[in-house]
C-alpha positions as CSV (number, residue, x, y, z in Angstrom):
1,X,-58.8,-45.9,200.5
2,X,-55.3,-45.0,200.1
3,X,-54.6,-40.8,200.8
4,X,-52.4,-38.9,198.3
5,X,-52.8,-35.3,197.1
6,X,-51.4,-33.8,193.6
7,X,-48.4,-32.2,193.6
8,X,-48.5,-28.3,193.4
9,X,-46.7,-28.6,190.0
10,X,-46.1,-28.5,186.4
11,X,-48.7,-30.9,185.3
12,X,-51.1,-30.0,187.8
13,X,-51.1,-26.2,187.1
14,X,-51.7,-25.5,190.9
15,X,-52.7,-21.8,191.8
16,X,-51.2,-20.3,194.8
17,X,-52.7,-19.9,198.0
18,X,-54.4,-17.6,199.7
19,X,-54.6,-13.5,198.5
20,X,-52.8,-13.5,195.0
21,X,-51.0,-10.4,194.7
22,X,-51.5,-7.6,191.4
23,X,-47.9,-7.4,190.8
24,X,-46.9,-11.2,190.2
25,X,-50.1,-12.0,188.1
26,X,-51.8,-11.5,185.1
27,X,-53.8,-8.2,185.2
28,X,-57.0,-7.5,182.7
29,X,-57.7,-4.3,181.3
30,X,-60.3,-3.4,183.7
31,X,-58.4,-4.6,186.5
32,X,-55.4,-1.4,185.7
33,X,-56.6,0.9,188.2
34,X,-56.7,-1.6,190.9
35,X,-53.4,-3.4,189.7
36,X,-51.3,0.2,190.3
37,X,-53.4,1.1,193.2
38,X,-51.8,-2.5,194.7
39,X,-48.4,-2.0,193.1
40,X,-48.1,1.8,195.2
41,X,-49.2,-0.3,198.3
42,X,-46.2,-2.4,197.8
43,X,-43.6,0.3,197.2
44,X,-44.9,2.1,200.6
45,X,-44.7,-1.0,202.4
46,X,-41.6,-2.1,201.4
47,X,-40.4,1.7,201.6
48,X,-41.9,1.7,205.7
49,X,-40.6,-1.8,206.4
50,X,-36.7,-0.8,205.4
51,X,-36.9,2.6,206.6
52,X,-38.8,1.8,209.8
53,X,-41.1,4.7,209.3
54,X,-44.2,3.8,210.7
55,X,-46.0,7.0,210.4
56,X,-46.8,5.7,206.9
57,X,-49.0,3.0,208.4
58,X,-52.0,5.2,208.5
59,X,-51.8,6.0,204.6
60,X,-51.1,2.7,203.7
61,X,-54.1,1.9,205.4
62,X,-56.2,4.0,203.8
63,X,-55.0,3.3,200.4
64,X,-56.1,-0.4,201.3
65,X,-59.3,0.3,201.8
66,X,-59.6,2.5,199.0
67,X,-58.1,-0.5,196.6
68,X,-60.6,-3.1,198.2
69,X,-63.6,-0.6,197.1
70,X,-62.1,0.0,194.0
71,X,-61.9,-3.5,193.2
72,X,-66.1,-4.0,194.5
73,X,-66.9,-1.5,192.1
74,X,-65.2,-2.7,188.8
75,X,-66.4,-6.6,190.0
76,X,-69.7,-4.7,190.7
77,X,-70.3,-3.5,187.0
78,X,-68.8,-5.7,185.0
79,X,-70.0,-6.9,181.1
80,X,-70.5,-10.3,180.0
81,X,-67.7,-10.3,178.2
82,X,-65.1,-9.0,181.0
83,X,-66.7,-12.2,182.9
84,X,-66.1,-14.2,180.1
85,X,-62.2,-12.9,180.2
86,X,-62.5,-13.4,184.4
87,X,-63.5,-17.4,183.4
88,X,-60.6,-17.8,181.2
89,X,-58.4,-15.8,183.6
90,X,-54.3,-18.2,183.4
91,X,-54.5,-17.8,187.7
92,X,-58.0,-18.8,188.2
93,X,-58.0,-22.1,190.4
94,X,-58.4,-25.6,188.1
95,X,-59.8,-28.8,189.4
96,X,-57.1,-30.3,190.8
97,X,-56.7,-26.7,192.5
98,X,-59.9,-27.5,194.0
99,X,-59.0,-31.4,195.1
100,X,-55.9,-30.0,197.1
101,X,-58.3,-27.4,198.9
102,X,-61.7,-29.8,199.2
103,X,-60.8,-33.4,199.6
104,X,-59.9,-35.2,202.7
105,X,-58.3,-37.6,201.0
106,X,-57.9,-38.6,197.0
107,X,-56.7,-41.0,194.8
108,X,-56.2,-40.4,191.5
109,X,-57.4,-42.9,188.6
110,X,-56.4,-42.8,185.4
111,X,-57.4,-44.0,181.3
112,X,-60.4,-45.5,179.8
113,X,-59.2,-49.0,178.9
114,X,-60.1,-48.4,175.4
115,X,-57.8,-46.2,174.1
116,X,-55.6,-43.7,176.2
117,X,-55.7,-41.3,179.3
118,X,-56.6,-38.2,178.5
119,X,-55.3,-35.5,180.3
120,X,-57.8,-32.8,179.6
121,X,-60.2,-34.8,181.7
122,X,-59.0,-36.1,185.6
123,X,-60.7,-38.6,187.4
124,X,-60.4,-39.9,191.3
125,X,-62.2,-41.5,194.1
126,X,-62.1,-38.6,197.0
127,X,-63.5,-38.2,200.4
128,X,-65.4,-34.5,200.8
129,X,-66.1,-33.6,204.6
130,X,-66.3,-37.1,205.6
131,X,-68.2,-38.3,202.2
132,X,-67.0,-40.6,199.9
133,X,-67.3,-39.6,196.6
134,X,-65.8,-40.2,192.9
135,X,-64.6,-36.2,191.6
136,X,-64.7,-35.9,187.6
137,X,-63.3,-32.6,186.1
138,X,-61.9,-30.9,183.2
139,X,-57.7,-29.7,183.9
140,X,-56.2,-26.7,182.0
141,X,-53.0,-25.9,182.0
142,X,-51.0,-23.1,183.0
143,X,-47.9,-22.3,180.5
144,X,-47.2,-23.2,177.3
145,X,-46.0,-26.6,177.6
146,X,-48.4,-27.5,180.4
147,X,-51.1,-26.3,177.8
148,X,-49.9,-28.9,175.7
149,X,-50.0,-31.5,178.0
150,X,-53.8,-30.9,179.0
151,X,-54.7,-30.1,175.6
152,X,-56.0,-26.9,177.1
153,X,-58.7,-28.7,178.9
154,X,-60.5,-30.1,175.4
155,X,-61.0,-33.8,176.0
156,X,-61.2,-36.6,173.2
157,X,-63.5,-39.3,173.2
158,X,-61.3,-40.9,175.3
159,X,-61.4,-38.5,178.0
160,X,-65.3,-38.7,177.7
161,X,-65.1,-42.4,178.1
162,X,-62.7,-42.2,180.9
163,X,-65.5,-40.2,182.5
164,X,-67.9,-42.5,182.1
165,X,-65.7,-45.6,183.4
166,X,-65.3,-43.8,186.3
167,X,-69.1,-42.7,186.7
168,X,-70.2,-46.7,186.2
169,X,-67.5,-47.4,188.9
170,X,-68.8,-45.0,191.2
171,X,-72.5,-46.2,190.7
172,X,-71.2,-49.9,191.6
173,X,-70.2,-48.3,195.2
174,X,-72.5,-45.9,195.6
175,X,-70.7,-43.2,195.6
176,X,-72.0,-39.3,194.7
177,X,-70.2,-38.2,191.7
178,X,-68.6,-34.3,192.2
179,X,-68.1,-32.8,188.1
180,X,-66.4,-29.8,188.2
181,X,-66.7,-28.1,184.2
182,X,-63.9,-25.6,183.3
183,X,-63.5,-26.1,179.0
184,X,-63.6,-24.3,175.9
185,X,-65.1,-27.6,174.6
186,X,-64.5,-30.8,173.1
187,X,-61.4,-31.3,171.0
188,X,-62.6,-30.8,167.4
189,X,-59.4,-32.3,165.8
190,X,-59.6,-35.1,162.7
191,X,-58.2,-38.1,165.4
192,X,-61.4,-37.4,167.7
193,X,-63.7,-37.2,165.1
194,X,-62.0,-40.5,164.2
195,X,-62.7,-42.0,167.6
196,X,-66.4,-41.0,167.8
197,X,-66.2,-38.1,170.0
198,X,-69.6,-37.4,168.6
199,X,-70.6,-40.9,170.1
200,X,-68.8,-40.6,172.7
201,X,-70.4,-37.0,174.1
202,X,-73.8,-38.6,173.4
203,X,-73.4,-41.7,175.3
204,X,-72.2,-39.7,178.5
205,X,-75.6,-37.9,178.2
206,X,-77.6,-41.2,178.1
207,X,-75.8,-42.7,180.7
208,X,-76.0,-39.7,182.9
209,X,-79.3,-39.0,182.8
210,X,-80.1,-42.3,184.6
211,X,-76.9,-43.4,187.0
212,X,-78.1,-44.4,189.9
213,X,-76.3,-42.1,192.0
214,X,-76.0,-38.5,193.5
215,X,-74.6,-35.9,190.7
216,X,-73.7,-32.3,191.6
217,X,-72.0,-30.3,189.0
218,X,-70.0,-27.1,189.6
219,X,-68.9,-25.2,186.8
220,X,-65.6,-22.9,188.1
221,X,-64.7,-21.1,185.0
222,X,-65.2,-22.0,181.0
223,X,-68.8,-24.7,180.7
224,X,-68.5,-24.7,176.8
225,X,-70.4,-26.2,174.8
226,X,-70.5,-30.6,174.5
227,X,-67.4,-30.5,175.9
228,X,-68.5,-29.3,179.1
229,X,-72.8,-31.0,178.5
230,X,-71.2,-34.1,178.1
231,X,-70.2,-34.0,182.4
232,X,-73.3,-31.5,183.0
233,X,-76.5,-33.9,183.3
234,X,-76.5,-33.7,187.0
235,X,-79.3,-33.9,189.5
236,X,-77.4,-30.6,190.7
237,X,-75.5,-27.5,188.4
238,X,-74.4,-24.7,190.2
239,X,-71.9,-21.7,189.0
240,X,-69.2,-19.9,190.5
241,X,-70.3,-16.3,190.5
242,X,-67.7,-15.1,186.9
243,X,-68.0,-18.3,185.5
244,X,-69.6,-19.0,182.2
245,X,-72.1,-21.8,180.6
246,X,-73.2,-22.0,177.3
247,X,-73.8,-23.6,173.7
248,X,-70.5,-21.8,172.1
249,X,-67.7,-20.1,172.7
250,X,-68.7,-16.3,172.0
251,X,-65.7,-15.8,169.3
252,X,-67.1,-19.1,167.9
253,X,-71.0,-17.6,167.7
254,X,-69.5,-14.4,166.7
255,X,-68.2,-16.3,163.5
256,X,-71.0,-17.6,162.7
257,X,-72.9,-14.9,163.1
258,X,-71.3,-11.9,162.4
259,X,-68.5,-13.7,160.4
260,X,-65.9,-11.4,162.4
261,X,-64.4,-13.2,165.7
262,X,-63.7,-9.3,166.8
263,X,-67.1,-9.1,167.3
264,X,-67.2,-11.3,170.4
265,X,-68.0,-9.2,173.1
266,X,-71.5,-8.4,171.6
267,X,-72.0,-12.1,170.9
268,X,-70.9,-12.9,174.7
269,X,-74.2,-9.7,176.0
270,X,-76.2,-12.3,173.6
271,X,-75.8,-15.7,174.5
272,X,-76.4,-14.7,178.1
273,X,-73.8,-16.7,179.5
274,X,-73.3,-15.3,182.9
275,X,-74.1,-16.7,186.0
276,X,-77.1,-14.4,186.8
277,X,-78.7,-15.0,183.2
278,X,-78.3,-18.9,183.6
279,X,-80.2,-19.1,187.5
280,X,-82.7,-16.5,185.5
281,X,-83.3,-19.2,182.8
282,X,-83.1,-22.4,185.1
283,X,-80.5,-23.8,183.3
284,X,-78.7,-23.7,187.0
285,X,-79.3,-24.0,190.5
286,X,-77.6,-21.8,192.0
287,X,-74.8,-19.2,192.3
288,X,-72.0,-19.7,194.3
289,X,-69.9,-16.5,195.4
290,X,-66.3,-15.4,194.7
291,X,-63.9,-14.1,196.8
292,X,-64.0,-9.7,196.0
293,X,-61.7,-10.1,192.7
294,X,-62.4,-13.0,191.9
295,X,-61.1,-16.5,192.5
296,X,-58.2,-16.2,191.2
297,X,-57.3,-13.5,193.7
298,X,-58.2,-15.4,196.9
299,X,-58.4,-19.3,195.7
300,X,-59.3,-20.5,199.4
301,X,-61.7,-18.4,199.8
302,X,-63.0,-19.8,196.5
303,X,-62.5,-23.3,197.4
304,X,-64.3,-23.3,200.8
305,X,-67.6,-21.7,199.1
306,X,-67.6,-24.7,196.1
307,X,-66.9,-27.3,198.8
308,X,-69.9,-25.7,201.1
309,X,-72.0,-25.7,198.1
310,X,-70.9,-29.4,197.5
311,X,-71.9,-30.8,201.3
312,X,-75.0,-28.8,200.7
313,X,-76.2,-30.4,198.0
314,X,-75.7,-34.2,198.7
315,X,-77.0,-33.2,202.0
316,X,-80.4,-32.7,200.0
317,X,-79.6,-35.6,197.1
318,X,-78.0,-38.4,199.2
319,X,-81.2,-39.9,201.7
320,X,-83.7,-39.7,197.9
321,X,-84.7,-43.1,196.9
322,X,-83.3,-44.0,193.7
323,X,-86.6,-43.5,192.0
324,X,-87.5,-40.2,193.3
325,X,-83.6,-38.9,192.5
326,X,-84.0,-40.2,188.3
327,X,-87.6,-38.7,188.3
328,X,-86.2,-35.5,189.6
329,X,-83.4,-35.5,187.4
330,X,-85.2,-36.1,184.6
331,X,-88.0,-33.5,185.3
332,X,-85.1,-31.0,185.6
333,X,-83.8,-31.4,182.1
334,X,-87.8,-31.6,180.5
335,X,-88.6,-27.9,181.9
336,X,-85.0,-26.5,180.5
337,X,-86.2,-24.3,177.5
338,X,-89.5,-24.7,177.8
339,X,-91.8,-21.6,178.2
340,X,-95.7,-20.6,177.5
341,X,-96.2,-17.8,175.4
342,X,-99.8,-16.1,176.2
């Protein structure tokens, strides 16, 4: 298979390697302390590099460490809905993020033959640790204009069908099939509802739920609602450790509910859409650890422990007989919200 990587760029909304810095980077509200712990750092290093005073090495230092326990602590105790805001977070790593960090090798494929090539949704036959496999994931976009271009990660029907091509394709070959889930949802605009994106959301269920191949899904930041379901019937889910999964958006069930978006944060505590609520519930497999500050603030670290999680997986899916793999996977999605009440 022909090798070529994405370009670190506009279109591909790329976040930086390694450690990302407080001072160059979007900062939360509960993030603050840490963020002018960091930014003093910086002036005292800067202050000891052109002065050459190196007795300040001790305090900066100790002002390190004290900003790394900071940072465990507010990561330690946070609410639903400051993980909700960590999963939306504009430096948080995107799929192709993850291809430049995880493939070997990858190769880009593109439209559904039907209609057009959606952007919100990418699509490419890669080779993970020495496995060939065909990668499926929702793309955001980082600035305005690269928004645009990605539609902020909402796919049309096309995008849906694009997903599917590429799933049937990668049956044909026998290849595993890597989703990684990071949307708000499906685009809800009059042109998709044109183009059946109800259909076309259904039909990527059916078909999931018996390809003949490995699936492992990874959600790494937004799994919202169809628009994420409709690449989530895998054999495998598991969830980056500030990433979310559910049925709606919380301002969306805070609408509804409360008929006040403001009122998200409480709707966020009750949709339980946090990682430890969803392995609690079965609804996934697992839990996959961020770097201390989350991904966006050490994006290898990130990608090592989703790529891990990946080999592990089709480790345990790849030698199943066809048979036993469907039967499991259709088990899996029987016992979800099923429960005895005594």
């Amino acid at each position: 298979m022909a090798e070529t990587k994405p370009i670190l760029g506009a279109n591909h909304g790329a976040a930086g390697g390694g450690r990302s810095s407080f001072a160059d980077t979007y900062v939360m509200d509960f993030e603050k302390p840490v963020a002018e712990l960091e930014r003093k750092i910086a002036e005292m290093r800067s202050l000891a590099t052109g002065s050459g005073m190196k007795s300040l090495s001790v305090e900066i230092d100790r002002m390190e460490k004290k900003a790394a326990h900071m940072r465990q602590e507010v990561y330690r105790n946070l609410s639903p809905w400051q993980k909700v805001q960590i999963a939306r977070h504009p430096r948080r790593p995107y799929t192709l993020d993850y291809v430049t960090r995880i493939c070997d090798s990858w190769l880009e494929l593109h439209g559904d033959r039907g209609f057009a090539d959606d952007h919100a949704m990418v699509a490419g036959m890669a080779s993970i640790g020495g496995i060939d496999v065909m990668l499926i994931g929702h793309q955001k976009g980082r600035g305005t204009k690269d928004n645009l271009f990605r539609n902020f990660a909402m796919a049309n029907p096309e995008g849906y069908r694009k997903a599917l091509r590429f799933m049937r394709l990668a049956a044909k070959f026998r290849r595993p099939v890597i989703t990684l889930i990071d949307t708000p949802g499906a685009y809800p605009g009059l042109g998709a509802e044109e183009r059946g994106q109800a259909e076309a959301i259904a039909r990527n269920l059916y078909e999931m739920a018996r390809l003949p191949v490995p699936i492992v899904g990874i959600v790494i930041g937004e799994g919202g609602s169809g628009g994420a379901l409709a690449i989530s019937v895998t054999d495998e889910i598991h969830i980056l450790e500030y990433a979310i999964y559910s049925v709606i958006s919380p301002e969306g069930c805070a609408s509804i509910l409360y008929r006040d978006a403001g009122q998200a944060p409480q709707a966020a505590e009750s949709l339980r859409l946090t990682a430890p609520d969803l392995l609690k519930f079965n609804i996934v497999d697992g839990i996959i650890a961020e770097p201390s500050g989350g991904a966006h603030n050490d994006p290898d670290v990130a990608a090592a422990n989703v790529k891990a999680q990946i080999l592990t997986s089709l480790d345990r899916l790849i030698p199943l007989p066809e048979d036993r793999l469907l039967a499991a996977r259709h088990k899996k999605y029987e016992k979800i919200g099923f429960w005895l009440d005594h």
